[in-house]
One Martini backbone bead per residue (centre of mass of N, CA, C, O) as a GRO file, in nm:
protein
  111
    1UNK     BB    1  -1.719  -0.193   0.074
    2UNK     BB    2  -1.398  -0.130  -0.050
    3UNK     BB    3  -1.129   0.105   0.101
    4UNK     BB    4  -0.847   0.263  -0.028
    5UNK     BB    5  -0.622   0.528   0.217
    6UNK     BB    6  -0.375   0.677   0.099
    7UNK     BB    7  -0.067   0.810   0.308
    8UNK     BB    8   0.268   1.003   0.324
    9UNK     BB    9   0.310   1.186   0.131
   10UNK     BB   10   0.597   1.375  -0.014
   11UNK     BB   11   0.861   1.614   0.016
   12UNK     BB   12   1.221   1.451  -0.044
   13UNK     BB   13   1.505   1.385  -0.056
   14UNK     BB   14   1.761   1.239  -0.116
   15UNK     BB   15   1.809   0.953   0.093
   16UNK     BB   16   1.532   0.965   0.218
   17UNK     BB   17   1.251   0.921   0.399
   18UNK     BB   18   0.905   0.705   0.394
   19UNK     BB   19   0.569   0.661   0.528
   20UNK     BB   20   0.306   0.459   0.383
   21UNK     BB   21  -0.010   0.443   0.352
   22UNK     BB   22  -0.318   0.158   0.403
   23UNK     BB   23  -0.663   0.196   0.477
   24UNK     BB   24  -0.862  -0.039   0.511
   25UNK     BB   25  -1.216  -0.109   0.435
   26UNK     BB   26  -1.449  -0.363   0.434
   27UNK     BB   27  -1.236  -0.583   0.483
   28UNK     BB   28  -0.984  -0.739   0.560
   29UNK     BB   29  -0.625  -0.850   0.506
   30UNK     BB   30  -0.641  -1.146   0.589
   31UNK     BB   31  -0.768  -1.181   0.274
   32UNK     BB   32  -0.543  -1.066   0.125
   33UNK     BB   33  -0.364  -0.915  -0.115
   34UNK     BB   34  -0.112  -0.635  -0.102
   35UNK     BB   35  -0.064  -0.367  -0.299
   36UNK     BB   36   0.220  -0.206  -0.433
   37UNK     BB   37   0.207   0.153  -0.664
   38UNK     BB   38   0.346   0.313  -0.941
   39UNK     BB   39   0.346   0.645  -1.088
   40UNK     BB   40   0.359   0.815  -1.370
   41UNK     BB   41   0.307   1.059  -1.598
   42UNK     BB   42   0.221   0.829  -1.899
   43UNK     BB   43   0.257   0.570  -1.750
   44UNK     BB   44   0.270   0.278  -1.602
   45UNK     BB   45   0.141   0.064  -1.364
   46UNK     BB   46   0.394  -0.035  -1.089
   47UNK     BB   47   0.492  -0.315  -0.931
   48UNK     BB   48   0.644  -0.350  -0.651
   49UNK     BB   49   0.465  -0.467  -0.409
   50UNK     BB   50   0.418  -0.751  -0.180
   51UNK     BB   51   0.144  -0.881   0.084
   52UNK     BB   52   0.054  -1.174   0.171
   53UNK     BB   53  -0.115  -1.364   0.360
   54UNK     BB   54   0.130  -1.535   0.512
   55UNK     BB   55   0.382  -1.297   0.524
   56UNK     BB   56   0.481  -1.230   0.219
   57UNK     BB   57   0.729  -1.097   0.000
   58UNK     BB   58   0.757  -0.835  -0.280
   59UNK     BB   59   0.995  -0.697  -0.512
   60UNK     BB   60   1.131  -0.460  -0.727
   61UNK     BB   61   1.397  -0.427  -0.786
   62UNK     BB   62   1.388  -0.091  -0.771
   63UNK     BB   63   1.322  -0.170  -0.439
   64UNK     BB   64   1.538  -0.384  -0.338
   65UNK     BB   65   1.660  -0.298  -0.012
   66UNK     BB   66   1.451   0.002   0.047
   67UNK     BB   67   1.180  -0.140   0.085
   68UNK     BB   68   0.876  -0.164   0.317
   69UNK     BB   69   0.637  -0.460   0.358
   70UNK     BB   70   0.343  -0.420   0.598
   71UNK     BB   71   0.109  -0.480   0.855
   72UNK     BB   72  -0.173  -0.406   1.085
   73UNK     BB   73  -0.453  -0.564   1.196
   74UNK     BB   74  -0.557  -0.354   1.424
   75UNK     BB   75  -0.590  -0.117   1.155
   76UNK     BB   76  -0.611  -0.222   0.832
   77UNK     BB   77  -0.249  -0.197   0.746
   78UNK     BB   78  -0.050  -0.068   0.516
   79UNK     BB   79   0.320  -0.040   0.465
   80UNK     BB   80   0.570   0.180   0.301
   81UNK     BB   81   0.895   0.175   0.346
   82UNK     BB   82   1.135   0.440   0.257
   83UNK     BB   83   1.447   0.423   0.140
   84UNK     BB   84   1.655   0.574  -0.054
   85UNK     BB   85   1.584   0.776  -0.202
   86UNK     BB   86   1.525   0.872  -0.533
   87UNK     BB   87   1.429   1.070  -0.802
   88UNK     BB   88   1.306   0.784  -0.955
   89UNK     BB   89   1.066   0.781  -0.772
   90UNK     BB   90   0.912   0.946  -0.847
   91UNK     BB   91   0.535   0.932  -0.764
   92UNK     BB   92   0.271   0.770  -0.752
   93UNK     BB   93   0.101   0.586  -0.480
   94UNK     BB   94  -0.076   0.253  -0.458
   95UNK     BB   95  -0.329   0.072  -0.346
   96UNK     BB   96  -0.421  -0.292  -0.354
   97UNK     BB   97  -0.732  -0.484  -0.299
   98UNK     BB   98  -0.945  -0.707  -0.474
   99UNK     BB   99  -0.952  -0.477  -0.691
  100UNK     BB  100  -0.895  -0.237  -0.518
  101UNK     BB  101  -0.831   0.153  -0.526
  102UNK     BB  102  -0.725   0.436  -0.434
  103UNK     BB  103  -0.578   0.769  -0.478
  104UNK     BB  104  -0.331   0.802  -0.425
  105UNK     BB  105  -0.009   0.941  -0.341
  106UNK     BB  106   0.252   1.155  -0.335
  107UNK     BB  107   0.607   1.131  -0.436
  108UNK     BB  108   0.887   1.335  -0.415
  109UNK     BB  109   1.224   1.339  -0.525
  110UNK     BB  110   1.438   1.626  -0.388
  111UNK     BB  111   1.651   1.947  -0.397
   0.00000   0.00000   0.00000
């Protein structure tokens, strides 16, 4: 059984970072593509980042070059580092790996 508990979500200010976790259980993340996204409430789940088995990644744009998907295998945890949130990223976020997710994280981006 593979479970994945996303932390690290909260309330920030605009222009400010935040690091969010994603420890998976029960699979390796060397083998396979682990996925962060996020959603609004209303709105489709959006694919944000992605950190495939051979340690490329893939970002959307409304968050290149202010987020960063890395991984520790030595966790079996990816993480999204968030800087220059704006706004308009405020969403829950989830990670999802081989088919599984988990229950994901709120972050707020207010003054």
């Amino acid at each position: 059984q593979v479970q994945l508990v996303e932390s690290g979500g909260g309330l920030v200010q605009p222009g400010g970072s935040l690091k969010l976790s994603c420890v998976v259980s029960g699979r390796s993340i060397r083998f396979g593509t682990v996925d962060w996204y996020r959603q609004v409430l209303g709105d489709q789940r959006e694919l944000i980042a992605s950190i495939r088995m051979d340690g490329s990644t893939n970002y959307a744009d409304p968050v290149k070059g202010r987020f960063t998907i890395s991984r520790e295998f030595a966790k079996n945890t990816v993480y999204l580092q968030m800087e220059g949130l704006k706004p308009e990223d405020t969403a829950v976020y989830f990670c999802s790996f081989v088919g599984y997710w988990g229950q994901g994280t709120s972050v707020t981006v207010s003054s």
